[in-house]
C-alpha positions in Angstrom: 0.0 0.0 0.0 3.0 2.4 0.5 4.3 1.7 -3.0 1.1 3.4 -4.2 0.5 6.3 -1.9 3.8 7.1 -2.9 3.1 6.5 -6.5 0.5 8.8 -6.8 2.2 11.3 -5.1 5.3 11.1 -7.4 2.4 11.7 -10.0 0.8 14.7 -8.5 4.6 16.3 -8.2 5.8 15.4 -11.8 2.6 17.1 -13.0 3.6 20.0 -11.1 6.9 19.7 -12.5 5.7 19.7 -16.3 3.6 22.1 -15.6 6.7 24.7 -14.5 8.5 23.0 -17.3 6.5 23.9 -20.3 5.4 27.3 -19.2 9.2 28.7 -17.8 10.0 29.2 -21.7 6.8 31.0 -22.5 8.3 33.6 -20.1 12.0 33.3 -21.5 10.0 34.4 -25.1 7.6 36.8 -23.6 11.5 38.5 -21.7 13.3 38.2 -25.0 10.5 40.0 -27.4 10.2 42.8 -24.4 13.2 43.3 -25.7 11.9 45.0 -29.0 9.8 47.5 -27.5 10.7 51.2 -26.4 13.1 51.5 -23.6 10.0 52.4 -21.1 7.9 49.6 -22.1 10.7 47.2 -22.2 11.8 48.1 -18.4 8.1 47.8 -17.3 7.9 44.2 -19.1 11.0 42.6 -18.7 10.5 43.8 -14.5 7.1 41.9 -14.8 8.5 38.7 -16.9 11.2 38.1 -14.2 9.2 38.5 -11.5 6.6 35.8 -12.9 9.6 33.2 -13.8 11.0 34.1 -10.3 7.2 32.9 -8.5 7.4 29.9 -11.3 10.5 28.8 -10.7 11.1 28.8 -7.3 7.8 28.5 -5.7 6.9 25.5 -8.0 9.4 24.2 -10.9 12.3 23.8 -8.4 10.0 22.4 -5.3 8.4 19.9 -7.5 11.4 18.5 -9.5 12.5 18.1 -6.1 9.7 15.9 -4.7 9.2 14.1 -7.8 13.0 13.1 -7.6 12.5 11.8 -3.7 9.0 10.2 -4.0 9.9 8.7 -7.4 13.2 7.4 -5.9 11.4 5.8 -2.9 8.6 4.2 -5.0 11.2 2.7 -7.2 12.9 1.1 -3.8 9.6 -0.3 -2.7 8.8 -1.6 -6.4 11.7 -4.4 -5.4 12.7 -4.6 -8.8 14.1 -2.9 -12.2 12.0 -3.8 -15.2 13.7 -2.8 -18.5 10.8 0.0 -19.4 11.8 1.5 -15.9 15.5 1.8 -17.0 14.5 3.9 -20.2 12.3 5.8 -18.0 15.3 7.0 -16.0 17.4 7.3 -18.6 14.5 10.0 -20.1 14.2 11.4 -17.1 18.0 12.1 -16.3 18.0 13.9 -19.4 14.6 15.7 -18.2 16.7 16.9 -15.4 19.7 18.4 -17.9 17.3 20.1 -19.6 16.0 21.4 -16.3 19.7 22.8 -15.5 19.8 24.4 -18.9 16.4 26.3 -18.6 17.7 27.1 -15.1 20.8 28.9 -17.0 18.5 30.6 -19.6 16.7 32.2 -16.0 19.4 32.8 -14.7 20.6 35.0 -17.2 17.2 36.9 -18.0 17.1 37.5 -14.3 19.8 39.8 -14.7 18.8 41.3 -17.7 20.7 39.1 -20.2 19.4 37.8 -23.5 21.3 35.3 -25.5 18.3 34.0 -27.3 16.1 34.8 -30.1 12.4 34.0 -29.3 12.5 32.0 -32.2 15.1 29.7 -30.2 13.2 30.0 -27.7 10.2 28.5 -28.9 11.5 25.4 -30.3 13.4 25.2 -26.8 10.0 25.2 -25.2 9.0 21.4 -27.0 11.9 20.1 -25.8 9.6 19.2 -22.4 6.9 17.8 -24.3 9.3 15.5 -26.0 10.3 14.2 -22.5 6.5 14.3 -21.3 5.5 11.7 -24.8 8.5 9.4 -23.9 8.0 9.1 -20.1 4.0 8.9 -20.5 4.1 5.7 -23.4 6.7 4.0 -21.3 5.0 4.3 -18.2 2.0 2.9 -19.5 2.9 0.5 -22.3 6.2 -0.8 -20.5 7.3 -1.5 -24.0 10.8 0.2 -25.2 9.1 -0.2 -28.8 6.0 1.5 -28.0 7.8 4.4 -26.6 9.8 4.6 -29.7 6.8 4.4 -31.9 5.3 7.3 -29.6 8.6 9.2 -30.1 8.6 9.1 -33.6 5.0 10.5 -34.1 6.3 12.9 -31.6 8.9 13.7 -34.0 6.8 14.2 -36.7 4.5 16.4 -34.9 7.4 18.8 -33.5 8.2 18.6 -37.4 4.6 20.4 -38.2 4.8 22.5 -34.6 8.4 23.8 -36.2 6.8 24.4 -39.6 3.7 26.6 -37.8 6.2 28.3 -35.6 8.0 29.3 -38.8 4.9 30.3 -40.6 3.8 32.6 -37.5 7.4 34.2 -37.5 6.5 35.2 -41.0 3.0 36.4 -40.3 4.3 38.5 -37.5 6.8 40.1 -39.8 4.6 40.5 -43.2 2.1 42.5 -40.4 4.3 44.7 -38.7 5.5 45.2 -41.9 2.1 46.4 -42.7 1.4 48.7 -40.4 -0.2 52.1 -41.7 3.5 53.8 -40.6 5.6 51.2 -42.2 3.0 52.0 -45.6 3.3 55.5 -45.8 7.6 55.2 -45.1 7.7 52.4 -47.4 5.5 55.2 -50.1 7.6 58.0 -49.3 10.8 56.2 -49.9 9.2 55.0 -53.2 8.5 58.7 -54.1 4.4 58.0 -54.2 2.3 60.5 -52.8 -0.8 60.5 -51.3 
């Protein structure tokens, strides 16, 4: 009975944790396209963003990665075994935790004003987590190394279509702002057309 209180627990925390996970980069891109905007609007943004991934980070990404590491540690020693799907899994989920340590880097810097990023990096950055999520999710409930890399690979073609979108919004964005009733009348008065 301890095995499963202690299983739905580690649940509860690595939901918590994903949930931290996927939204932390949402704020790097929201920091880094603050960035574009006049220098009193930037200040007033940017202040706002890092407060926000501060409250995120440390008052639930950091506290539940934590918890999820202890209570999934201690349900895997009252499990009494090591299953081969259960190997993957922590295999994934080591390399959950790197990329935990490099979103920590990415705050780290915007917290003190640094941005080494485009939001266009940023935004494929932010599937990385839901690459993990697909991987951990078929293993845990298949408990087939196969189905897992089935899963992965329509993962990978989905990311394929998200990075196509996210391309396809970038030039959206541009082809508007380039369209704005300012950006018009410049590009006409460059041309030499009048009104």
């Amino acid at each position: 009975m301890t095995h499963l209180y202690l299983k739905a627990l580690h649940i509860i925390f690595v939901v918590s944790w994903f949930a931290g996970l996927l939204y932390i980069p949402r704020l790097f891109i929201y920091f880094t396209e603050a960035n574009e905007r006049p220098e009193s609007e930037r200040r007033v943004l940017q202040t706002q963003f890092a407060k926000m991934q501060r409250l995120l980070w440390y008052g639930i990404t950091w506290p539940a990665a934590l918890l999820t590491l202890v209570l999934g540690l201690s349900a895997w020693h009252t499990y009494g075994s090591t299953p081969d799907w259960l190997v993957y899994k922590l295999v994934l989920v080591f390399l959950l935790y790197l990329y935990h340590l490099s979103c920590h880097v990415i705050f780290r810097q915007q917290q003190k004003g640094i941005v080494r990023y485009t939001s266009q990096q940023l935004r494929v950055w932010n599937e990385v987590a839901t690459v993990f999520l697909v991987g951990i999710v078929f293993l845990v409930v298949l408990k087939d190394a196969m189905s897992m890399l089935w899963g992965l690979l329509g993962l990978v073609v989905f990311v394929a279509v998200l990075l196509l979108a996210i391309r396809t919004y970038r030039i959206v964005r541009q082809r508007q702002s380039q369209a704005t009733p300012e950006n018009v009348e410049m590009n006409n008065r460059e041309k030499g057309v009048s009104k």
